[in-house]
C-alpha positions as semicolon CSV with decimal commas, in nm:
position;residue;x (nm);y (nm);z (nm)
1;X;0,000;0,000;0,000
2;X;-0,102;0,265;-0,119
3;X;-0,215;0,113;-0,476
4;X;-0,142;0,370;-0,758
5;X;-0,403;0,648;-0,805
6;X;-0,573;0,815;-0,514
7;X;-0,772;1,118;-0,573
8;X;-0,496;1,374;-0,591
9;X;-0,228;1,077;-0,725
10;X;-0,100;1,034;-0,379
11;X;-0,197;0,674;-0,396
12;X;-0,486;0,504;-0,322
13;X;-0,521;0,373;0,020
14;X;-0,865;0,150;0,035
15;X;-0,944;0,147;0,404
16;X;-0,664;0,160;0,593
17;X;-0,515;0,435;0,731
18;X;-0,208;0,654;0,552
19;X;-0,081;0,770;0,853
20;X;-0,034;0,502;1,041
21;X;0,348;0,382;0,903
22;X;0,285;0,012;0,916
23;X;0,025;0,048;0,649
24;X;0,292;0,114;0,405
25;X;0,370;-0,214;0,279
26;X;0,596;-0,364;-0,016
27;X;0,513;-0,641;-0,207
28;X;0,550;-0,962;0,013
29;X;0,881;-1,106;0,025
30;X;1,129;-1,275;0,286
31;X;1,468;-1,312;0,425
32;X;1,520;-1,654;0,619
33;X;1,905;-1,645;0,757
34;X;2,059;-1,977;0,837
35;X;2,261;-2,078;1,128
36;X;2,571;-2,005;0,906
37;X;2,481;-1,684;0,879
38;X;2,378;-1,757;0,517
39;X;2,006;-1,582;0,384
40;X;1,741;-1,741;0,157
41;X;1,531;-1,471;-0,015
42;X;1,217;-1,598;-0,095
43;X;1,113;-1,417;-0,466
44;X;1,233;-1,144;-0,619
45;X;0,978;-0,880;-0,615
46;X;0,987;-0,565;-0,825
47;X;1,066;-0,382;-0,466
48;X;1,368;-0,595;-0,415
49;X;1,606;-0,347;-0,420
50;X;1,480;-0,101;-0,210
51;X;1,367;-0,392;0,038
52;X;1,735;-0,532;0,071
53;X;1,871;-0,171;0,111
54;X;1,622;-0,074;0,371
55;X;1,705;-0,380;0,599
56;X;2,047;-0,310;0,552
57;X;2,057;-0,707;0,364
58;X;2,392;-0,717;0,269
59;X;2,405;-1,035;0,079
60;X;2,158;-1,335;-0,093
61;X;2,330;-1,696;-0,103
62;X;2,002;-1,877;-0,235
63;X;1,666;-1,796;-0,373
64;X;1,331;-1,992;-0,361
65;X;1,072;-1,894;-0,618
66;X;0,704;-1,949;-0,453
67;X;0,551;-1,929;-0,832
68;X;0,593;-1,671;-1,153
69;X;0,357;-1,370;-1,049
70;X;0,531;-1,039;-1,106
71;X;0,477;-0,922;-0,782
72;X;0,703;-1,197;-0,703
73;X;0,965;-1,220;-0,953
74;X;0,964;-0,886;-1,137
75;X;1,289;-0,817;-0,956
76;X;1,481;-1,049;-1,087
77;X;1,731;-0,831;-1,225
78;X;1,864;-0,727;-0,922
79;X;2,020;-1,045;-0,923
80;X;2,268;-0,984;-1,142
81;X;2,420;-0,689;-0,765
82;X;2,388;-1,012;-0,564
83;X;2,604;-1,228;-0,831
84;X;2,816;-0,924;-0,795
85;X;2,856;-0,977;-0,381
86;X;2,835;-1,352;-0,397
87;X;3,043;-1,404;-0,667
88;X;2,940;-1,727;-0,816
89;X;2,570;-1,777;-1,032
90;X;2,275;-1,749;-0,776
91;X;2,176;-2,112;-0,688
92;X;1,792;-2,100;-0,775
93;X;1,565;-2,328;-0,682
94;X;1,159;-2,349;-0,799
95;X;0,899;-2,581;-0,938
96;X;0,988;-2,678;-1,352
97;X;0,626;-2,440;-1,478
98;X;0,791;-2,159;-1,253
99;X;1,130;-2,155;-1,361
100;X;0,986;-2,237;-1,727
101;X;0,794;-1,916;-1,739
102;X;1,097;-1,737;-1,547
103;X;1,317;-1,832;-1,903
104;X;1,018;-1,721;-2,122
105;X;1,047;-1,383;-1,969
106;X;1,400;-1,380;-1,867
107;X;1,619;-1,593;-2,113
108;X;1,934;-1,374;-2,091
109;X;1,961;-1,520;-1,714
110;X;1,953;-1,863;-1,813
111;X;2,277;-1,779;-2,089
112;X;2,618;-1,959;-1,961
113;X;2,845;-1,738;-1,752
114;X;3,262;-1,764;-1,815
115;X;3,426;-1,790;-1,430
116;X;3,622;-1,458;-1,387
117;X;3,402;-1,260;-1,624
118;X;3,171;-0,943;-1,486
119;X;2,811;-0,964;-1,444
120;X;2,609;-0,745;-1,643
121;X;2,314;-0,975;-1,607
122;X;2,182;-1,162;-1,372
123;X;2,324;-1,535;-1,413
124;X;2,068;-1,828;-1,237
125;X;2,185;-2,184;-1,131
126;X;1,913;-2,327;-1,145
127;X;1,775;-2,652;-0,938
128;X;1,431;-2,790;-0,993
129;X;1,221;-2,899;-0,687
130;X;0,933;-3,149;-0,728
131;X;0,720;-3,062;-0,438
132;X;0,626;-3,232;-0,173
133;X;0,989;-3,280;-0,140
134;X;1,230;-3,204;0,129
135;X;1,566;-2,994;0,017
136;X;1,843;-2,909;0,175
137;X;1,910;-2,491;0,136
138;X;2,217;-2,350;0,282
139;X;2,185;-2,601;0,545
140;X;1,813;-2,560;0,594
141;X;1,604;-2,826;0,575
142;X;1,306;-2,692;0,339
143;X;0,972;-2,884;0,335
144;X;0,832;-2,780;0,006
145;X;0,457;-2,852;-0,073
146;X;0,206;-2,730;-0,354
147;X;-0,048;-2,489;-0,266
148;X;-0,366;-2,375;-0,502
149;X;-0,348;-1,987;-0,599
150;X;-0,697;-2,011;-0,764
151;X;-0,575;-2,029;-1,166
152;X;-0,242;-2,163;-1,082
153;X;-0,036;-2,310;-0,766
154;X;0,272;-2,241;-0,546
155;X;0,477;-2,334;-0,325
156;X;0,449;-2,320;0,028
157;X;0,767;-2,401;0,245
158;X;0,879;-2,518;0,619
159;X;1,119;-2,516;0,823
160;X;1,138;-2,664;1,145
161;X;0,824;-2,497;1,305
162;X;0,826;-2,242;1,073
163;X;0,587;-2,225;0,753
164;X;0,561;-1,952;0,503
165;X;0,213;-1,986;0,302
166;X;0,196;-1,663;0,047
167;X;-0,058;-1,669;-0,229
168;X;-0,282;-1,966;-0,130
169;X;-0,661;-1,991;-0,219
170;X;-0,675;-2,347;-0,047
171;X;-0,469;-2,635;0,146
172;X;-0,536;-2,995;0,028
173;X;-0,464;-3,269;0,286
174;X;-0,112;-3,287;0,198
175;X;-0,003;-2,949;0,229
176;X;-0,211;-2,982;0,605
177;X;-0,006;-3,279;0,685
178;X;0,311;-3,073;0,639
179;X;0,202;-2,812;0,824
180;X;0,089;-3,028;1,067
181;X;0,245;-2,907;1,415
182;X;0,384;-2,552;1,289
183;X;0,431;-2,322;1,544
184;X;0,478;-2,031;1,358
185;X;0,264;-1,925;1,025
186;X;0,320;-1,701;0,770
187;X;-0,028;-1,690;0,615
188;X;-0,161;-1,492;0,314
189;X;-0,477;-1,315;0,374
190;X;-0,560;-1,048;0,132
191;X;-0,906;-0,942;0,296
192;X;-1,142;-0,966;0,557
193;X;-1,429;-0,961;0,397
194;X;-1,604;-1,141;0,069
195;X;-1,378;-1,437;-0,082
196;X;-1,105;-1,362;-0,279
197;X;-1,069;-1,627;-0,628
198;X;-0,708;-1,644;-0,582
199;X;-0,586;-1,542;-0,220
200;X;-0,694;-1,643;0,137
201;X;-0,976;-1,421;0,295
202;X;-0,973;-1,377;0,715
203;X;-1,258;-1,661;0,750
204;X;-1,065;-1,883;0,535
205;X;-0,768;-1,813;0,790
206;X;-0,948;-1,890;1,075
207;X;-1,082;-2,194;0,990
208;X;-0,698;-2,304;0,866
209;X;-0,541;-2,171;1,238
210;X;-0,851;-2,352;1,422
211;X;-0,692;-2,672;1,228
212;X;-0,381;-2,630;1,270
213;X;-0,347;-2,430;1,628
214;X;-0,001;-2,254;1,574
215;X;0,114;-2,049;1,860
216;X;0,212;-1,719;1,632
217;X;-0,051;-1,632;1,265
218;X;0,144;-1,374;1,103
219;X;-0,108;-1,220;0,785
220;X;0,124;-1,114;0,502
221;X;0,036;-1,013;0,057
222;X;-0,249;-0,817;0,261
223;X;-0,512;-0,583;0,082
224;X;-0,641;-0,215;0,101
225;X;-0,877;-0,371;0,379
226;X;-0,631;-0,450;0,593
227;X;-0,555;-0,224;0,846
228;X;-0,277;-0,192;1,087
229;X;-0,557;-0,053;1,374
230;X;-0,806;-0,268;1,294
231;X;-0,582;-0,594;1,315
232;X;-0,437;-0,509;1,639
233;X;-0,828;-0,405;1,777
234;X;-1,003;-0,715;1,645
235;X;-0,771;-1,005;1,579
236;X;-0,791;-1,319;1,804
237;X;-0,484;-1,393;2,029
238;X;-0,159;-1,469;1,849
239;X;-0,243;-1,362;1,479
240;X;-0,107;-1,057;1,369
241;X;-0,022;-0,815;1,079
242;X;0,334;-0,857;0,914
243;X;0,478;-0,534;0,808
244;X;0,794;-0,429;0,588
245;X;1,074;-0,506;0,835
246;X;0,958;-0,756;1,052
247;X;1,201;-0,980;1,227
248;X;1,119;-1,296;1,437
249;X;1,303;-1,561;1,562
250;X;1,272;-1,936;1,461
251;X;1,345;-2,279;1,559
């Protein structure tokens, strides 16, 4: 938030309030940093940059691609900085449709890289995941599982008793029985009011934490309905807003 337009071009801020600082949100995204002190971005949205330079994020050793939307990968050539600090091609990891559609829009990352040469592109190694798998990321054990977006699906991913669940319409009994036990949820929930055909709405989140009982809901890719005040007034014990610079610890 705010969406572009607004009725003097200032943006367009639905219901929730544009003074309120934690209303002014990026496009979803994540940092998980492993014990090595190693950090798995989760999509390259077209806010990347600004989102890495903001959390003072010095460095990207692996990225997971939830699915091809542009909110989620139109940053992708920012890669080509992190090659830059890391050195190397960016090890890559998504589903075969995502990282097909990721060469139909970005072929020139895909092109072979000569060791010692500069990058002036982004350069991907790419590894294919066939969810529900389990991969090791940087040391991470990643439980990856297939979630339905409405028109197409995603991935969802855990880790330990952590779970990140962006873009989801609906869990089928095998993403549940990963999530089975999570203590922690990352959950997307785009309003709180009428369904939604291809994202999560608050009733559809509440019956999912009633399921699953985690200790900590955090609500992330949320809409011009959700409000920072209005959350924090009217949510149940132990769900929450994200916002753009959230840290928490996890197992």
């Amino acid at each position: 938030m705010p969406q572009i337009g607004g009725v003097d071009g200032a943006g367009d801020w639905g219901e929730v309030d544009p003074a309120e600082p934690k209303n002014r949100r990026t496009r979803p995204s994540i940092v998980i940093t492993a014990p090595t002190g190693e950090n798995l971005l989760i999509d390259t949205g077209p806010d990347l940059r600004l989102q890495l330079t903001s959390h003072r994020i010095k460095r990207i050793d692996a990225i997971l691609y939830t699915h091809a939307h542009a909110d989620h990968i139109a940053g992708l050539d920012e890669i080509r900085i992190l090659n830059r600090l890391l050195g190397a091609p960016m090890p890559t990891y998504a589903d075969a449709q995502t990282l097909q559609e990721l060469h139909n829009r970005f072929s020139y990352a895909f092109k072979p890289w000569t060791p010692g040469t500069y990058f002036y592109r982004p350069v991907l190694d790419t590894r294919v995941v066939t969810p529900p798998q389990s991969v090791g990321i940087l040391g991470l054990p990643v439980r990856i599982f297939v979630q339905d977006h409405g028109f197409i699906t995603s991935l969802g991913l855990r880790i330990g008793g952590f779970a990140y669940c962006t873009d989801v319409k609906r869990l089928d009994e095998t993403a549940f029985g990963v999530l089975e036990g999570v203590s922690t949820l990352i959950v997307d929930c785009f309003t709180r009011g009428e369904p939604h055909p291809t994202h999560a709405n608050l009733a559809e989140v509440l019956a999912w934490v009633e399921r699953l009982q985690p200790a900590r809901t955090i609500l992330t890719h949320l809409g011009p309905s959700m409000d920072w005040r209005w959350a924090r007034e009217t949510l149940p014990a132990g769900m929450e807003l994200g916002y753009d610079g959230m840290v928490i610890e996890i197992d």
